[in-house]
N, C-alpha and C positions, 0 to 999 in steps of 0.2 A: 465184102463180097457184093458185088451185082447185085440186085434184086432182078432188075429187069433191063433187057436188051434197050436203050433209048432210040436208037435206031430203027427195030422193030419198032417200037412204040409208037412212034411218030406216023411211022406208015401205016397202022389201024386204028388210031385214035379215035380217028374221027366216028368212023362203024362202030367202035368196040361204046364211044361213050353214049353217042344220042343225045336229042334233048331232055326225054327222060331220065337220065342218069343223072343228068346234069342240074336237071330242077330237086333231087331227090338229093343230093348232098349240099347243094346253097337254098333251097327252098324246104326243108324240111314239113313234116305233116305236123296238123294242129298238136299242140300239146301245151297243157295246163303248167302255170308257175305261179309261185305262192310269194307272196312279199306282206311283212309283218310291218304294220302301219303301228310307230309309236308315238306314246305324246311328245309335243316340241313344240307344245304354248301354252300357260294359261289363260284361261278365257274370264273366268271366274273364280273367284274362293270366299271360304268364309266358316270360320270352325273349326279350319286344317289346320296343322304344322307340316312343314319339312322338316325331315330328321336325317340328317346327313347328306344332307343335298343343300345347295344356293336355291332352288326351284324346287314346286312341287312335282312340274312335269317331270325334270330330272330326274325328283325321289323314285317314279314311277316306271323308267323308260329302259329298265334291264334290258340287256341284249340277248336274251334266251326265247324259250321256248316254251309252250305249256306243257312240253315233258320233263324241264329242269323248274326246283325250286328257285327261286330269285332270290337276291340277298339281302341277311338280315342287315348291312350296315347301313340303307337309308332307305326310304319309307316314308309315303303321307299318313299324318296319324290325329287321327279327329278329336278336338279338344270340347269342353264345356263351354264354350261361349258360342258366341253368331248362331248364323243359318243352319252351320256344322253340311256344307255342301261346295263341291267344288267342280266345276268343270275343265277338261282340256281337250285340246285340238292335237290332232293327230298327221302325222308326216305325211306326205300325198306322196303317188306314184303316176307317171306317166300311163296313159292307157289307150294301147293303138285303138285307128278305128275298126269295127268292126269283133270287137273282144262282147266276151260273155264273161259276167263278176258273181261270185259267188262272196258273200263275208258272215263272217264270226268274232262277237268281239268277246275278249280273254280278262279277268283280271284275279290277283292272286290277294287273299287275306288270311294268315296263318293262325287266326284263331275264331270260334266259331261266333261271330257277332253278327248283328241284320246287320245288312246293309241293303240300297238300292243302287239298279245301273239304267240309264236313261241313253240311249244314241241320239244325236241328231244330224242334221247336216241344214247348217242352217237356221232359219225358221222352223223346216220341215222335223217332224218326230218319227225317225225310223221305228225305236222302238220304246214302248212305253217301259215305263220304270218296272223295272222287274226286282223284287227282293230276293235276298241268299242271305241263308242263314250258317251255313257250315266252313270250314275252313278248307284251304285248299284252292285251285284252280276254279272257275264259276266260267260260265259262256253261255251266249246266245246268239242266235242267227239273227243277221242283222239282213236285210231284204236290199238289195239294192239295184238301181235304173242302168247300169253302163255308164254315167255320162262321169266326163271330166270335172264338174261341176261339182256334185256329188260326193264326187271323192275327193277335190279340194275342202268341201265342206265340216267333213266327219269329225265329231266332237262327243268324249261322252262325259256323261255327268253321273258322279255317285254320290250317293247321300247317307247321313246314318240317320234314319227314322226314330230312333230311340237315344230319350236325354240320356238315357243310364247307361247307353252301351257306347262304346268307343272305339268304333273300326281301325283296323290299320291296313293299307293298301302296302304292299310290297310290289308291284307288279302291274304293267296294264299294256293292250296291243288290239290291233283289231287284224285279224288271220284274212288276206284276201288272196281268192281264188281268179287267176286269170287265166281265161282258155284263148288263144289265138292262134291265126291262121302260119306264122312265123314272125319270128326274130326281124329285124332289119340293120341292127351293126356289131360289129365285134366287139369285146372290149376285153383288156386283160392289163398288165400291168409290168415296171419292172419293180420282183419286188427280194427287196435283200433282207437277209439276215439278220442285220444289225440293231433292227430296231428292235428283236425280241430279245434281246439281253441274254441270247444262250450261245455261249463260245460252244458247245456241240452242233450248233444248227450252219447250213451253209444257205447260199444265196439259192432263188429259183432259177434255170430246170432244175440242178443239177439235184439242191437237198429236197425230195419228196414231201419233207415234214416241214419246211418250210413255207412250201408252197400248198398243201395244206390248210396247215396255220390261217394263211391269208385268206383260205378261199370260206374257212369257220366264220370267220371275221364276215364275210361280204355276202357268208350263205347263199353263194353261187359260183357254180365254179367259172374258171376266165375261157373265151375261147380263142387269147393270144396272150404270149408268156414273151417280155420282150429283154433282152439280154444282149450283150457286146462281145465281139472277136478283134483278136489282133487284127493286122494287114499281114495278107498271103505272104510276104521277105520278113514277116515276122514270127508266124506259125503258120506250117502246113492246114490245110483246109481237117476239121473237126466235126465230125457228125454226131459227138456225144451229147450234145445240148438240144440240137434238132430232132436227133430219135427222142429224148426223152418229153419233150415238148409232143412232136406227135402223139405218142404211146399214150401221153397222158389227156389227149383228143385236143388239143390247142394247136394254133396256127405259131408257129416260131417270127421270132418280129427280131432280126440283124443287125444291130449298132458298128456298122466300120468305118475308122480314119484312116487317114494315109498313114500313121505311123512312124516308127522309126526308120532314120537312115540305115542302110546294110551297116554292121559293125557299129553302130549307135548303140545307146541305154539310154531309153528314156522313164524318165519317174516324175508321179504326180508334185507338184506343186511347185514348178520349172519355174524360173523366170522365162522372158520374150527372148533375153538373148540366147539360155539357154535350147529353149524350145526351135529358135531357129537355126542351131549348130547342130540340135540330132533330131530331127524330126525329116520325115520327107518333106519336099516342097511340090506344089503342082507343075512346076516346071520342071521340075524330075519324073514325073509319072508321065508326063507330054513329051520327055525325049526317052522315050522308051524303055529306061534302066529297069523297070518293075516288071515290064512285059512277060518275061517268063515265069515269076512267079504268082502273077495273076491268074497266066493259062493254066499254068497245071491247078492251081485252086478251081480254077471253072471247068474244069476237064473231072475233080475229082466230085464238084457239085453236081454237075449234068449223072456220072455215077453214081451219088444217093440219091439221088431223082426225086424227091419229096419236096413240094413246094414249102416256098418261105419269103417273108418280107427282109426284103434286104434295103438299109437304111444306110447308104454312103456317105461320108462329110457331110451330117447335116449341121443346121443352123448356120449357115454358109454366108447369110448376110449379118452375121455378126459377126468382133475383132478375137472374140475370148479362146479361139482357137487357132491356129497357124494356118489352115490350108481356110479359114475366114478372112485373118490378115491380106494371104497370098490375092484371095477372091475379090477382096478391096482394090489392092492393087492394080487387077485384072483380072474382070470379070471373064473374061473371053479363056480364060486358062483355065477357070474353074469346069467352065462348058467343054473344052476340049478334051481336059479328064475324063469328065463323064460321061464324054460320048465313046472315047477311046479304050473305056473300063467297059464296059455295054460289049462296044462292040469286040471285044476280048471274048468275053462271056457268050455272045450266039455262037460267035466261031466253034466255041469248043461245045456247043451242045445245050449249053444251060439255061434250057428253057424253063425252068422251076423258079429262077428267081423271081421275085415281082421286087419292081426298081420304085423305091421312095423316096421320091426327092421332100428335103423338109427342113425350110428354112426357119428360125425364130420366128414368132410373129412381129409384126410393124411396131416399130418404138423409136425412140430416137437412138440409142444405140446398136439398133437393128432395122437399118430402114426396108421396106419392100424394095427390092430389086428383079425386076424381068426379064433383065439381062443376064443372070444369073442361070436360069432355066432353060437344060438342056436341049427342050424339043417335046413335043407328043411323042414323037416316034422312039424316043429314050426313057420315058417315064411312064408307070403303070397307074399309079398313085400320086396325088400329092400331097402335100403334109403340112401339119404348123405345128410348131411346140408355144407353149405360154403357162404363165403362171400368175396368181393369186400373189404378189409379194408381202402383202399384208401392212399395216402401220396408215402411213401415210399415201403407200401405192397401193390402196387397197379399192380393185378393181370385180365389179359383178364378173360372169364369163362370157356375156358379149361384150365389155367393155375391151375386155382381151381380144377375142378371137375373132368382133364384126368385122373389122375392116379388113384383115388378111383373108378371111372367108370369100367377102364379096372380089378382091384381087385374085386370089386362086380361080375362084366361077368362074369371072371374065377374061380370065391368062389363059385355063384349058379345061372348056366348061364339060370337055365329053367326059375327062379321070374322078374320077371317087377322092375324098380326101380321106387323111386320115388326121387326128388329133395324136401326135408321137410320145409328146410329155405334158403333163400336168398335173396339178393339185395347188391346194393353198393353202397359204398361213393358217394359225388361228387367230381369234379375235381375241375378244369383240370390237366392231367396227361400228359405233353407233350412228346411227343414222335418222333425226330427228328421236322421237320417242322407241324407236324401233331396234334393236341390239342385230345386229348384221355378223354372226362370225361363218365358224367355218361349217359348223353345219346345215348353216340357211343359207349359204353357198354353194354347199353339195346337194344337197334339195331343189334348189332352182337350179342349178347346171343341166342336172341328170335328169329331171322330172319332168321341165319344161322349156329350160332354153335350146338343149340340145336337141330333143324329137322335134318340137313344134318349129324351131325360126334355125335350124340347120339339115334342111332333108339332103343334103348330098354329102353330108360328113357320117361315115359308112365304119368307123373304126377310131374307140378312143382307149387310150393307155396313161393309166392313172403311176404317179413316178413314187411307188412307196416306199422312200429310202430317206435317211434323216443326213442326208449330204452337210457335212462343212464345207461353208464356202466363208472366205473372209472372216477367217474364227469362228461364225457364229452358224450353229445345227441348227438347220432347217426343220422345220416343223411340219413337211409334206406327208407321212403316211394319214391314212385314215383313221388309224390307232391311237392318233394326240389324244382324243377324246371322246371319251364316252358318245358325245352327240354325234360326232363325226362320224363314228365308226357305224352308228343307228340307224344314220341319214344316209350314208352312202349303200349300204346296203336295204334300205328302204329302196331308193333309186333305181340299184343297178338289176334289182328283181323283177323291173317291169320286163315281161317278155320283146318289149322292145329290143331288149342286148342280148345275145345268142351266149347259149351255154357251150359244155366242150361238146362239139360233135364233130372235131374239122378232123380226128385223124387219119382218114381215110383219103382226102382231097386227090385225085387225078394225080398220075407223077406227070413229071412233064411240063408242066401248065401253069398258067396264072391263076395268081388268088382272086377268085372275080368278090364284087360288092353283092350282099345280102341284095334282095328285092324292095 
């Protein structure tokens, strides 16, 4: 059914929204988020063991809460020798300007022995050593400046003051309060199934529990759920994934290819020749053959009228898909597509879409092409996918994303980007004295390469699915490990990445970029 006349709509829009309406659903008012700083270094030790950990940080860096106990199966556990003192550094978060910091740091010891907890940052001694004697959760206000600085520094130090007593740490975190004025990018993810090992659970929108799950894991919920549709000659247009994305306050983010030929069957793991005897080709979509069943799809989009990121043939400049091959061939066909699918889509009303063009990033089996690239007047967005491949490709995230970054700015400096896929291997990737994996790669992505040395990348989508490719499962969700899953949800809690607020967004209309 209708919700709403788009017709009428169009003709009041402009009265009915304002600029206030307007700043009050992408500009949201100040509001406080909490992101749990855990250890992920040692600085110091001496006296400790790890007890079921490689690391003491490790022993210490549960993914909970101080309303859940932490587990007994690993644990730093103080022995009769040395100092019997150990210090660790703790995960940073990005911190826009202009934020006010509240902190509390947390640590857990399940049986009643002294102990002492010292912060610092630095040189500087936030808080002097404070002793506990009881078991259970312990905390204290730790004072802190706003600065990024600061909070890159934060380290605490526990001690057991007594030869005769033998602390055990189960537990440790420092609770930070950030109040800001708003968010500035989306982020959310596509995230499947599979990786939780439950044949009852299904992929996100559709399984609630699924997508849940994920959002436990990241302790914030996404404010874009990204998932794939046939091509319209292959299913009628589907509003089941997009309501339940709205409902659930997220922006829907649209994976579609050209698909199968009419009367084709196509299935994953085709050969080329296969792929090019049932697959559409761009020079099929450019003599019209699809034409009617693109329009009534955009005839029945413009009718649910609720915006959404629509993601056409992406990764375009590479060969690993057909209408890539096709774009190899002839760029100019790729561009005719997509102007001739566009322009399908205003005809019939569908102005809700927002068009994302999103090629691989720059590689040698994906080179940058700007011949490739429809037009401003065809694109909303633009995009790059890249990944972390790990081993010997084992890339920081501007070593991925600098240079298609800076080509995107200077190809069409006025569109928002978006980042459409990524995540990385795991490690470790050593790197002189220093162990480089996947969560000192999620850390510096989220924390500092992506706020600080990428301000016009507006929307990123982490790809948490453990895809086979070439035999061999990819190791992309956050969930590889413990560290991973710590560090990214460290990360993605800076109010820097907007939570679910979007399900309301204007019908009608383009998805705009945060402020």
């Amino acid at each position: 059914m209708r919700i709403l006349d788009p017709k009428l709509y169009r003709g009041v829009l402009a009265i009915v929204l304002g600029v206030g309406a307007w700043l009050a659903i992408y500009a949201p008012p100040a509001r406080a988020s909490t992101a749990l700083l855990r250890p992920d270094n040692v600085k110091t030790a001496g006296g400790v063991s790890a007890v079921g950990a490689a690391t003491l940080w490790d022993a210490i860096n549960d993914d909970i809460t101080e309303s859940e106990a932490p587990t007994s199966s690993n644990y730093a556990e103080f022995i009769n020798s040395g100092p019997r003192a150990f210090e660790v550094g703790l995960s940073s978060v990005f911190i826009p300007a202009g934020t006010a910091l509240t902190g509390s740091a947390w640590f857990y010891t399940p049986t009643a022995t002294r102990i002492t907890l010292r912060v610092a940052a630095g040189p500087k001694v936030l808080v002097e050593p404070v002793e506990f004697k009881s078991s259970g959760w312990h905390s204290v206000s730790v004072p802190l400046n706003g600065t990024q600085a600061q909070i890159d520094e934060l380290a605490f130090r526990l001690t057991a003051p007594s030869a005769t007593e033998l602390p055990i740490v189960r537990a440790a975190f420092l609770r930070l309060a950030i109040s800001d004025s708003s968010p500035r990018i989306y982020w959310g993810a596509w995230i499947d199934s599979g990786i939780y090992k439950n044949p009852l659970l299904g992929n996100a929108p559709w399984d609630s529990a699924t997508w849940g799950l994920f959002e436990a894991h990241t302790r914030r919920d996404t404010s874009i759920v990204h998932f794939g549709q046939p091509a319209p000659w292959e299913q009628q247009f589907q509003a089941g994934p997009l309501q339940l994305t709205r409902e659930g306050g997220s922006i829907p983010l649209m994976d579609m290819g050209p698909g199968c030929r009419i009367g084709k069957s196509c299935k994953s793991g085709e050969s080329p020749g296969e792929e090019e005897s049932n697959r559409a080709s761009l020079a099929e979509i450019n003599a019209g053959i699809y034409d009617s069943y693109f329009k009534e799809w955009a005839e029945d989009v413009a009718e649910y009228g609720y915006p959404f990121f629509f993601r056409w043939a992406w990764e375009m400049n590479g060969t690993w898909f057909k209408w890539g091959r096709d774009a190899a061939g002839n760029p100019a066909a790729y561009v005719q597509a997509w102007r001739r699918l566009h322009s399908i889509a205003v005809g019939a009303g569908a102005s809700n879409i927002t068009w994302v063009w999103c090629p691989n990033v720059d590689s040698s089996n994906s080179p940058f092409n700007s011949s490739l690239y429809p037009g401003d007047a065809y694109v909303d967005w633009t995009c790059m996918d890249g990944y972390n491949e790990g081993g010997t490709g084992w890339r920081s995230f501007s070593e991925i994303f600098g240079a298609t970054y800076t080509a995107l700015v200077s190809m069409a400096p006025s569109k928002p980007i978006m980042i459409g896929e990524t995540a990385s291997a795991e490690g470790p990737h050593f790197v002189g004295p220093k162990e480089f994996g996947k969560q000192t790669w999620i850390t510096e992505a989220l924390a500092y390469e992506l706020p600080v040395l990428y301000p016009k990348i507006k929307a990123i989508n982490w790809f948490n699915w453990n895809i086979v490719e070439g035999g061999t499962e990819r190791t992309w969700p956050i969930e590889t490990s413990d560290g991973a899953q710590v560090a990214f949800a460290a990360g993605i809690n800076s109010p820097y990445y907007a939570e679910d607020s979007y399900g309301a967004l204007p019908p009608l209309t383009k998805i705009q970029p945060l402020p």
